[in-house]
N, C-alpha and C positions, 0 to 999 in steps of 0.2 A: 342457710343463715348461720354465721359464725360471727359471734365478738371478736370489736378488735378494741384498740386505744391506741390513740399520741400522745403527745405531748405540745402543751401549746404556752408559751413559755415556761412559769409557772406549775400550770396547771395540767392534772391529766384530763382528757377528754376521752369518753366512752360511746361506742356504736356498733353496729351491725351493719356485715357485708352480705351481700346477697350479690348469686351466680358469677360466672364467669367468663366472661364476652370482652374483648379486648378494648372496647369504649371504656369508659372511667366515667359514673355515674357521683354526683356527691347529692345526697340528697339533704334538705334542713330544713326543717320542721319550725313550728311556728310558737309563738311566746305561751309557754307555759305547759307548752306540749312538750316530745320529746320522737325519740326517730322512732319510735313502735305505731305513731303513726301513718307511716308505713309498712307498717308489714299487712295490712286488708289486701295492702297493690301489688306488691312484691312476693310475700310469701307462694312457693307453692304455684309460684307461676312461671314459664317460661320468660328467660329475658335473656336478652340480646347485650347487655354488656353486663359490667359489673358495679355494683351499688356500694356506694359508701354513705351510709346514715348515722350523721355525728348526732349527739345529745350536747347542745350547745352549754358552754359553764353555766350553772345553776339548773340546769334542766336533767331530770333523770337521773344514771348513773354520774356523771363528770362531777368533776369536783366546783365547788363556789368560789367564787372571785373573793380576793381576801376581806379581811373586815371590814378595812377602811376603804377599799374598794366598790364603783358602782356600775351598773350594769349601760355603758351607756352604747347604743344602739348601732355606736361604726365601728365600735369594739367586735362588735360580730364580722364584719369585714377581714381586721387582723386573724383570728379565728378559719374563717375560708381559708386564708392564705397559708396561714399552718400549715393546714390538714393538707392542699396540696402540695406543699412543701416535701413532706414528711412523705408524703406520698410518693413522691420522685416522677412524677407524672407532665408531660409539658403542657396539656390541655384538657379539659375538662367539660361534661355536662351541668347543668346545676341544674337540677328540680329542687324550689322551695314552697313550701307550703305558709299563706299569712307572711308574717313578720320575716320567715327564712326565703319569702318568696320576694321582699322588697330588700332585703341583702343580699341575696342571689344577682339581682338588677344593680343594684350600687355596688357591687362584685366587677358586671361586668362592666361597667363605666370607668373601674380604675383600672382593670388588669383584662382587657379585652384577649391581648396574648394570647391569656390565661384559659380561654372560654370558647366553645366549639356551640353550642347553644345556650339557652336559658329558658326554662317553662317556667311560670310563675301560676300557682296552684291557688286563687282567691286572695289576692296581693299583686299592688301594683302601684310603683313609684314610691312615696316615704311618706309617715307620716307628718303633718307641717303644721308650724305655727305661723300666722301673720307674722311682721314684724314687729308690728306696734303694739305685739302682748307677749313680748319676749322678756322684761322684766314681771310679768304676773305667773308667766310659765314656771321662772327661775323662784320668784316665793311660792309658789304650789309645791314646785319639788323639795324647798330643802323643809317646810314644814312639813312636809308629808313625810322624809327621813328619820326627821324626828317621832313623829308618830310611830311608826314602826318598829323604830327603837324600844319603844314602851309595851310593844306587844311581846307577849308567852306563847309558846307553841299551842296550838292549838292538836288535843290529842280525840281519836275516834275507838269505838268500841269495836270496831270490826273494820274489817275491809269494805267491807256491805256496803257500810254504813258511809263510808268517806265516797264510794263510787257513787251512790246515791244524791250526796251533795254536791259532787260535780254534774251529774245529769240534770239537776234543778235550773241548772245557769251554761248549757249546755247545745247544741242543735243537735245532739249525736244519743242513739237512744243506749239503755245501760248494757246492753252486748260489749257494743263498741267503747263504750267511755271505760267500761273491764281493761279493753284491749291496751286502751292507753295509759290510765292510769295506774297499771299492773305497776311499770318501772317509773311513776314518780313517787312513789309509796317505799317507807320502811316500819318495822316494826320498834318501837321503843320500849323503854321499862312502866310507861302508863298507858299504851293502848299503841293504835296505829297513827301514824302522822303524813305528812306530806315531804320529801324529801327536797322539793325546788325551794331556792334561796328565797326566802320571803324578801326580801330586798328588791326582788324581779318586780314587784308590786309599787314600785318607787314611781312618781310620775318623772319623767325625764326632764332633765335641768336644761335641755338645748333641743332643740329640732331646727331640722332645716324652712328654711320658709317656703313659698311657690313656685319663685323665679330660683333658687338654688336647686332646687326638686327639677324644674324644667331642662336648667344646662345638666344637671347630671342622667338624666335619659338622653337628651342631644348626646351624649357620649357615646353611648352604647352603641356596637360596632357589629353587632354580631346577630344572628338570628334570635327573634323573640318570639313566645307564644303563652297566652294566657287562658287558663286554665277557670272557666264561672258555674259556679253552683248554678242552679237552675232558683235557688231559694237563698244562695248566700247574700254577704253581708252589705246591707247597698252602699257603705262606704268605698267597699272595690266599684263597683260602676259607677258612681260617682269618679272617684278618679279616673275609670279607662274614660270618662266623657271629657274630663277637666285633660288628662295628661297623655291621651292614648294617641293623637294626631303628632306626638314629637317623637316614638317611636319609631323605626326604617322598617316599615313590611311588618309590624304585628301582627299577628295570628291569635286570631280569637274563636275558641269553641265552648261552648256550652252542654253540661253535665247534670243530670238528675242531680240533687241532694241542696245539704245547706254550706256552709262555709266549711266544714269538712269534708267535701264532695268525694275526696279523690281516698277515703274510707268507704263512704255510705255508696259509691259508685267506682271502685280500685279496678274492675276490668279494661273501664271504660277509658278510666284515665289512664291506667298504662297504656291501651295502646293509641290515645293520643300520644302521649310521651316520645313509646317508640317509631311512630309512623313519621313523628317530625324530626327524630333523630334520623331516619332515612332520608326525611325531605333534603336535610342539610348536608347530605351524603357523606355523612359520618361517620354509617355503620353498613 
C-alpha cells in the first residue's frame, strides 16, 4: 500500500496503490466514502494486478471543487479520465463501489477504448429523474444550496464520537466505519470534524432520466459484472430488474453483507473481481 496523487485539472487528487501485477486496476468508491474502502479487499492480500484507489474531489484526502463550484455527477467522469490519463495507461479495470460503481459504467459508455472490464460493487446504471419532475428537481437543488450555505461546521469531541455517528445511519458495524472514516476526518482548533465538502450533500440540479440511463448502458461495449450484498440497498435490484436486460452478458454474483459488501465480505469479493478479470483474459 503506498500514496500516490494527480492532478485533475485544478485540483490535487489523493489515493492508494496496491500491489504490482501488470493489469491496471482504478478502483472508486462510493459518495461520501473514500478509497480506504478498500483496503478490507485489498490490503494484505495477494493480487494479480495493480490497484489505483482515487479519493474522488471532496472525498478524503483530495482537495474540494472550488466555491462557486458543484459537485455534479458526470463531473466524476472527467475525473476517471484524468487519472488515466496521467496514468499513461491505454486500458483499464474499473471496480466501483455505489455511486463510483455507476461512473465506472457511464465510464465505460463513453470511452469503451479506455476499458478492459467493469465490476460494479452495489451500483447499477444512474440515478434518474422522470421527466416531468425536472423543474422540482432543479428548485430542490438550488434551495437546498442555499441551505447549506447557512450551515457551520459541525465539530465532535473525539474521534469516537463522530465514528459513532456515522455507524447510527450506517450498514457497516463501528470496526469498519473506523476503517473508513479514519481518512475523512481531521482535526480542528474546536474538536474533530468531517473533512468531505459539505456541499457533496447538495441534491443534484440534473439527472438523467430512464430512456437516457437506458441508451447509455446500450453503449457499454465491454465486459460487465455486478457485484450484490446479500442485504444491500434494494434500490440496486430494483434497477438490475428495471436496467439489467440492456446490458451484453452481465454477470451477476451475490455476496454475504449489506451495501458495503465488498468491506463486510473483501475476500469474497476479490476473488470475484479477479476470477472475472481472468474470465476476460486480461490477466
Amino acid at each position: 500500500m503506498h500514496p500516490f496523487s494527480v492532478q485533475s485539472g485544478e485540483l490535487t487528487l489523493h489515493g492508494l496503490t496496491f500491489g504490482q501485477g501488470k493489469e491496471i486496476v482504478i478502483g472508486l468508491h462510493g459518495w461520501l466514502d473514500n478509497c480506504h474502502s478498500f483496503l478490507p479487499m485489498l490490503e494484505n492480500n495477494t493480487l494479480s494486478a495493480t490497484w489505483y484507489c482515487i479519493d474522488f474531489p471532496g472525498h478524503g484526502k483530495s482537495d474540494w471543487r472550488g466555491a462557486d463550484a458543484h459537485y455534479y455527477f458526470i463531473d466524476y467522469i472527467d475525473d476517471i479520465y484524468n487519472l488515466i490519463d496521467k496514468l499513461s495507461v491505454a486500458k483499464v479495470h474499473l471496480v466501483g463501489h455505489s455511486m463510483g460503481a455507476m461512473a465506472a459504467g457511464l465510464f465505460a459508455s463513453c470511452f469503451a477504448e479506455k476499458v478492459k472490464s467493469v465490476t460494479m460493487i452495489e451500483g447499477l446504471g444512474v440515478i434518474t429523474t422522470p421527466s416531468e419532475e425536472v423543474v422540482t428537481q432543479l428548485r430542490k437543488a438550488i434551495l437546498n444550496r442555499h441551505r447549506i450555505k447557512q450551515k457551520v461546521p459541525r465539530y465532535y469531541d473525539s474521534k469516537q464520537t463522530l465514528y459513532q455517528a456515522r455507524a447510527q445511519v450506517s450498514d457497516l458495524p463501528l470496526d469498519l466505519v473506523t476503517v473508513l472514516m479514519e481518512r475523512n476526518i481531521i482535526k480542528g482548533e474546536q474538536g474533530w470534524l468531517l473533512s468531505t465538502d459539505p456541499k457533496l450533500k447538495n441534491h443534484s440540479g440534473f439527472r438523467f432520466d430512464e430512456q437516457q440511463c437506458i441508451t447509455a448502458i446500450s453503449e457499454i461495449n465491454v465486459p460487465c459484472q455486478l457485484i450484490l450484498g446479500h442485504q444491500g440497498y434494494p434500490f440496486v435490484k430494483q434497477n438490475l430488474d428495471k436496467y439489467g436486460c440492456y446490458y451484453k452478458g452481465l454477470i451477476v454474483n451475490k455476496v454475504v453483507g449489506g451495501h458495503h459488501c465488498h468491506m463486510q465480505s473483501p475476500s469474497e469479493c476479490l476473488q470475484h473481481v479477479q476470477a472475472f478479470m481472468l474470465q476476460t483474459g486480461a490477466c
